[in-house]
matplotlib code that plots the C-alpha trace (Angstrom):
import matplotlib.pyplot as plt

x = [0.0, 1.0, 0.1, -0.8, -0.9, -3.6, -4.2, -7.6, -9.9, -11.5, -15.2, -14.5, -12.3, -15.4, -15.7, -12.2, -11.9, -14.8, -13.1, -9.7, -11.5, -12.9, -9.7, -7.8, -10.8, -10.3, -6.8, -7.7, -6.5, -8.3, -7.7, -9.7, -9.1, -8.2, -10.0, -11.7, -14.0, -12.7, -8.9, -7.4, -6.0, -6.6, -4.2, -5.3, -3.9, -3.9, -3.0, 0.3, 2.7, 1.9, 3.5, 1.6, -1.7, -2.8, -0.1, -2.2, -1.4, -2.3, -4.2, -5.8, -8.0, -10.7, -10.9, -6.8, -5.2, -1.7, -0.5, 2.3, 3.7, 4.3, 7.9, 8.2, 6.2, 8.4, 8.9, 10.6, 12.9, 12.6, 16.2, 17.8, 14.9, 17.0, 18.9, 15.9, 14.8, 18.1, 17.9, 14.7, 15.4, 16.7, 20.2, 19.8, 19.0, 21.1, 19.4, 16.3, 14.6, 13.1, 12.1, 8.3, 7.2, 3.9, 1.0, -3.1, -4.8, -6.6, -6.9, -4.6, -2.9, -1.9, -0.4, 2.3, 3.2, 5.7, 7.3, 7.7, 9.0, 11.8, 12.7, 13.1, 16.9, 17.8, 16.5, 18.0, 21.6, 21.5, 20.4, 23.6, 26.0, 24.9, 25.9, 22.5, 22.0, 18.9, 18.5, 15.5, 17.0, 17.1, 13.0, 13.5, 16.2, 12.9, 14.7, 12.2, 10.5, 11.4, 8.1, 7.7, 4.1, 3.7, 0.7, 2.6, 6.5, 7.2, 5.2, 5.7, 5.2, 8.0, 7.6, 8.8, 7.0, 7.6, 7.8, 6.1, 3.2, 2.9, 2.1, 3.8, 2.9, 3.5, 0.3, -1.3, -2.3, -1.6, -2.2, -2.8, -2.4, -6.1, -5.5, -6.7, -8.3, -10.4, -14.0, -14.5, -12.7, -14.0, -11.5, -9.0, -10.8, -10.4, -6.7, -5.6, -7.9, -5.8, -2.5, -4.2, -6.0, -3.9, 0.0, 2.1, 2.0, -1.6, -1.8, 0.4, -1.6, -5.4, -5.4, -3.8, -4.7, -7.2, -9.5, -13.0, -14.8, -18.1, -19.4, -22.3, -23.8, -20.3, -21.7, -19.6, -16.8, -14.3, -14.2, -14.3, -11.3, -8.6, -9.8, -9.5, -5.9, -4.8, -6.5, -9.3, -12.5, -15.4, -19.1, -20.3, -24.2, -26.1, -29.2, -27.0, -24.3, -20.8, -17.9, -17.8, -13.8, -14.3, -16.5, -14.3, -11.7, -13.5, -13.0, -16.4, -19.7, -22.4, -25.8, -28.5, -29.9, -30.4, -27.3, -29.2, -30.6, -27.8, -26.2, -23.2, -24.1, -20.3, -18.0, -15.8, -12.6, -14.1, -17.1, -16.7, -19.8, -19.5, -23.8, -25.6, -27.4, -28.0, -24.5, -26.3, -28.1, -24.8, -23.0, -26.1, -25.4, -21.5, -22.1, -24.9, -22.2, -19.6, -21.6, -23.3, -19.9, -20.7, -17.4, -14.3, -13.3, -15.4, -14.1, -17.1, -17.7, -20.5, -22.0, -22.3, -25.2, -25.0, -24.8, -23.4, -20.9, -18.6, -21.3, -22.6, -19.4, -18.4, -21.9, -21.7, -18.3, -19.3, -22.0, -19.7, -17.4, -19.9, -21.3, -17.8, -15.8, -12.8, -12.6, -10.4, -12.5, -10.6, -11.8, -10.6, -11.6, -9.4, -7.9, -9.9, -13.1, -15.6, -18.6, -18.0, -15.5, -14.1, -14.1, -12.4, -13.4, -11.5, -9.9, -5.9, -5.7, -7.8, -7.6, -6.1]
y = [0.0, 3.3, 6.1, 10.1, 12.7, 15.3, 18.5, 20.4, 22.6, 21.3, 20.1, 18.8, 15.6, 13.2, 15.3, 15.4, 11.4, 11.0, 12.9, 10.7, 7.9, 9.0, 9.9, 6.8, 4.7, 6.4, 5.8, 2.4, 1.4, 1.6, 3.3, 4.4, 7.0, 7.2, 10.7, 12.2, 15.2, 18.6, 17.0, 19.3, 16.2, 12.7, 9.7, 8.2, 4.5, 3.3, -0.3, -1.2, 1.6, 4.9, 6.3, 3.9, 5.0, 7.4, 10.1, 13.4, 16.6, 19.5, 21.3, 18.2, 18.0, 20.7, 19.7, 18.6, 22.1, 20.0, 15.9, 14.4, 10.3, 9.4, 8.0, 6.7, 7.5, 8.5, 8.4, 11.2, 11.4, 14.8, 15.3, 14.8, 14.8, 15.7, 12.6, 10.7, 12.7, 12.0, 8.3, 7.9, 9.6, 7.4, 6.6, 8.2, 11.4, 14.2, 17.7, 19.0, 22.3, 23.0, 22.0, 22.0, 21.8, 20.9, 20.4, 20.4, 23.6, 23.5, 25.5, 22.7, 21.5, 25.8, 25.4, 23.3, 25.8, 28.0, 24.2, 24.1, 27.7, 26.9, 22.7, 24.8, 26.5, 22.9, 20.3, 22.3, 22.6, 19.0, 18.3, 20.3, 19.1, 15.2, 16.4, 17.0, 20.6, 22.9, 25.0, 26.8, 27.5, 23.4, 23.7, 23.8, 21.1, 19.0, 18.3, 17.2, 19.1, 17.7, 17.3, 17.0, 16.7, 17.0, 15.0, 16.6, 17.1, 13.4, 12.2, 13.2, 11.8, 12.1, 12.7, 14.4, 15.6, 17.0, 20.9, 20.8, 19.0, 20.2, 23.6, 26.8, 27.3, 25.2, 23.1, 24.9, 27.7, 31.0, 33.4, 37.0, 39.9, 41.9, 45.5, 48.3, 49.9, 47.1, 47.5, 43.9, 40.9, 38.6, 40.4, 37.9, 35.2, 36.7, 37.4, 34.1, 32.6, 34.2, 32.9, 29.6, 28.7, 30.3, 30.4, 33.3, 33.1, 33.2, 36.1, 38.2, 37.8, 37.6, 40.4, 43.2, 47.0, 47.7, 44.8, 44.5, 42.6, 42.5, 41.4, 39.9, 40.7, 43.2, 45.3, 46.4, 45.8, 43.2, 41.4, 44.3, 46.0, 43.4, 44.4, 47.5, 47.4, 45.7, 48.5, 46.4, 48.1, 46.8, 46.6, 45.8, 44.8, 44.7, 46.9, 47.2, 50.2, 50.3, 51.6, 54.9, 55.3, 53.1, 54.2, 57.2, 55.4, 55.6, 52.3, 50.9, 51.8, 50.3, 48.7, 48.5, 45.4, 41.8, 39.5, 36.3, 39.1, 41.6, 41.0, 43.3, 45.2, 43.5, 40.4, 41.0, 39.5, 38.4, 37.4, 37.1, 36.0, 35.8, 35.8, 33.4, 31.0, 27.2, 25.8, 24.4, 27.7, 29.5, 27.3, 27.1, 30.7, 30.8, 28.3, 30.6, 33.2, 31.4, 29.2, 32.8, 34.6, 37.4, 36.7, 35.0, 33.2, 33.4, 32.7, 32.2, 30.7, 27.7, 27.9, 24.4, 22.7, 21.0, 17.6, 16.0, 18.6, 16.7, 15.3, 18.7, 19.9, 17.3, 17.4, 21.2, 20.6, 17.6, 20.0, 22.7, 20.6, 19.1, 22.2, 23.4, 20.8, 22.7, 25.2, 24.3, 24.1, 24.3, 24.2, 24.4, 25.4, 28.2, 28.9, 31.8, 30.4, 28.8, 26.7, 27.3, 26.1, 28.9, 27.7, 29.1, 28.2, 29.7, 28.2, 28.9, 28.7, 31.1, 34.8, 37.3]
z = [0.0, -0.8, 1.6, 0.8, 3.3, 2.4, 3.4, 3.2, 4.4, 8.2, 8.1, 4.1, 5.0, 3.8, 0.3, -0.2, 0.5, -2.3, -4.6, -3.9, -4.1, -7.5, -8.9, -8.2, -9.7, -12.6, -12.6, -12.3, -9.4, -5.7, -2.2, 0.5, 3.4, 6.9, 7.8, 11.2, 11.4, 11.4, 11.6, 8.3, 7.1, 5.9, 5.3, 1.7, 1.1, -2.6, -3.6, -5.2, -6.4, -5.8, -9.3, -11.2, -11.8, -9.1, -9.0, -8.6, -8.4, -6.2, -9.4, -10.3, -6.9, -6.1, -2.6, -1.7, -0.8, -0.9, -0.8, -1.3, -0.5, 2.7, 2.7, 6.2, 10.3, 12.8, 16.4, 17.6, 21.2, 23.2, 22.0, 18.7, 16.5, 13.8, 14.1, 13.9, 10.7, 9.2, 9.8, 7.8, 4.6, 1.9, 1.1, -2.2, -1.2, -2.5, -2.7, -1.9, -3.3, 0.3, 3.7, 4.7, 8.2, 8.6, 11.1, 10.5, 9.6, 13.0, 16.2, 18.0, 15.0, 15.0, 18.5, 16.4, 14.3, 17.0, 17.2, 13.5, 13.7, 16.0, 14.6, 11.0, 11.9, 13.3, 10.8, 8.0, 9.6, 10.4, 6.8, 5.4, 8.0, 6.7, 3.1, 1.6, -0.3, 0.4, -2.5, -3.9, -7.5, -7.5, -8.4, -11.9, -11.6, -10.3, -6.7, -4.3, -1.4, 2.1, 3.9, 7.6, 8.8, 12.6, 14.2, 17.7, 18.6, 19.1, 16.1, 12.5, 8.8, 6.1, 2.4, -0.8, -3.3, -7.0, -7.0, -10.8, -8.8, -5.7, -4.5, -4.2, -0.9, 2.7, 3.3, -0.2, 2.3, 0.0, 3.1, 1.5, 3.1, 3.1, 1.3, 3.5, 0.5, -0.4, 0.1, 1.4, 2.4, -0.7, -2.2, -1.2, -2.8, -6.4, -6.0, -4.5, -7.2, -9.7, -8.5, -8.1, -10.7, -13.5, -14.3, -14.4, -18.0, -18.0, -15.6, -17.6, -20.9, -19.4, -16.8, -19.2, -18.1, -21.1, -20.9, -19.8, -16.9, -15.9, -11.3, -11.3, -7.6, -7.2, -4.1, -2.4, -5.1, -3.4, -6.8, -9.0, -6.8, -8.1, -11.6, -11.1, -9.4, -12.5, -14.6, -16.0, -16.8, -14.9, -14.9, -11.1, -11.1, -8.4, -6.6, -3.6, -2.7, -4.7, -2.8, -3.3, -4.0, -6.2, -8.2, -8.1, -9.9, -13.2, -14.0, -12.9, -13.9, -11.7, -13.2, -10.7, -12.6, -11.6, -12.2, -13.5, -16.4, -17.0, -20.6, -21.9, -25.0, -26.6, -25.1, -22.0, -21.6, -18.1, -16.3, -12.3, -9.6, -6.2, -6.2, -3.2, -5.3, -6.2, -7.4, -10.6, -11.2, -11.1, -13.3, -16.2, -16.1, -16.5, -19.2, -20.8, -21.0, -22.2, -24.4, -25.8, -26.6, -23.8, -22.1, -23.1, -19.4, -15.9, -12.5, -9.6, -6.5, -6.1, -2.7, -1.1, 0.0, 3.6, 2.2, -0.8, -1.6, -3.5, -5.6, -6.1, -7.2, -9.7, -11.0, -12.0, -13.6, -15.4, -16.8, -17.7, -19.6, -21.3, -22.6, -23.3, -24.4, -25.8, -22.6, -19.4, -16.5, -13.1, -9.6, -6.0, -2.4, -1.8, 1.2, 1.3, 0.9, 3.5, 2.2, -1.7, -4.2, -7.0, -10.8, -13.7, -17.4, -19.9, -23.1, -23.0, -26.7, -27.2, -28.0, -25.0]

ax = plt.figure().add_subplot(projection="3d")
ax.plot(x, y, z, "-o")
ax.set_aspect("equal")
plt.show()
């Protein structure tokens, strides 16, 4: 059996398991989880080799945040942890691109994280002093990340995972500072959605100063603030209050209208919602959009029922796909976002 450590968001272990479990069926192979309510994490086990078949990575879950194989438990002594770290890593080991201390994304698990803090200066000394580099620049080179996750100080598991599959951030948290300016804290969602669900390439030739975007249900104008920042022109609809300095900008016109109606006179280069509604009504009308020609890519969020969640999900994506079969349709519960995932659908051969 080969074993995955998983993080995600706390209260979405079971969805995240189903989705796992989905996956590696249609890898062909099996697995099934180890997970416990509101625990952050889950232990996923697959049968035979865990390169053959069910290899995922972190963009390819909506519901993973970050996972990577679990090389070998350890047991560590009140002293000389390190020594104990050192002992488990495999003979073959040479050079690593960076060293992840990890603990669950809970309000104990957090309590681990001044630990983490202080075993960071002392693990990666010990690693150099035992001949192995630690080098950042060794990403491209495809050197493996070191991972440590810490169930407490005397137990951890060990791991390494591909930095071309994993993500950029410790535990796939991308923690954003919130801009004062910003007229609401959604506003995080849209930016982290940008650096996670497109590449750097795609950021530089989609959100060009010049293009056009329209909110759909925009008040107060969290989502149409990152536009705007980037010097996008916006349309924010909604009856309720725009910020007012941001309307000053003269980037946004507001349309009092209502969001399932609202239709751009010409295509926009975006379409964003953030609107509390059925998942499967917002995603008939990305789809209506996209399918139309009003806008050229959409990012939105799908609030999540109570139950089901994962099935919800993969039934509005299965939809979307099928109505846009040449389009890229990406998803993934942000670190930012509570009972919703955020989608993006846009084609990336397709015109800027």
């Amino acid at each position: 059996m080969a074993r995955w450590l998983v993080h995600c968001r706390p209260g979405f272990e079971n969805d995240c398991a189903a989705e796992l479990g989905a996956f590696a069926a249609a890898a062909g192979t099996s697995g099934f989880a180890r997970a416990k309510a509101e625990a952050a994490h889950l232990i996923f086990e697959t049968a035979g080799d865990a390169a053959a078949g069910f290899d995922p990575g972190w963009t390819e879950l909506c519901f993973a945040r970050e996972l990577w194989p679990v090389h070998a438990e350890l047991a560590l002594p009140e002293t000389d942890r390190v020594s104990a770290v050192l002992a488990a890593l495999p003979p073959q080991a040479r050079a690593f691109s960076a060293v992840r201390l990890e603990h669950p994304d809970t309000n104990e698990g957090k309590a681990l994280s001044v630990f983490c803090r202080k075993f960071q200066a002392p693990i990666e000394r010990g690693l150099k002093a035992a001949g192995l580099r630690i080098d950042a620049t060794l990403e491209k080179g495809r050197a493996p990340c070191l991972h440590l996750f810490f169930i407490d100080s005397r137990q951890a598991l060990l791991g390494f995972s591909d930095p071309a599959r994993s993500a950029p951030w410790p535990m796939g948290i991308a923690r954003l500072k919130f801009p004062r300016a910003a007229p609401s804290r959604s506003t995080l969602k849209l930016e982290e959605a940008f650096l996670v669900l497109m590449t750097e390439a795609e950021r530089a030739r989609w959100l060009v100063p010049g293009m056009s975007a329209v909110d759909l249900g925009a008040a107060p104008g969290g989502w149409s603030w990152q536009f705007v920042q980037r010097g996008l022109r916006v349309i924010a609809v909604d009856n309720g209050p725009m910020d007012a300095a941001l309307l000053e900008s003269g980037l946004v016109e507001h349309r009092r209208e209502v969001g399932f109606r609202f239709r751009p006179a010409r295509p926009v280069d975006w379409l964003v919602c953030d609107m509390v509604e059925q998942p499967q009504r917002i995603a008939q009308l990305m789809g209506d959009w996209l399918e139309q020609g009003f806008a050229r890519r959409a990012i939105f969020n799908l609030k999540l029922p109570m139950k089901k969640r994962q099935a919800m999900v993969a039934e509005c994506l299965v939809a979307l796909r099928t109505r846009l079969p040449q389009a890229s349709v990406r998803a993934k519960q942000l670190y930012h976002d509570r009972e919703e995932v955020t989608v993006m659908v846009a084609d990336p051969g397709g015109p800027s």
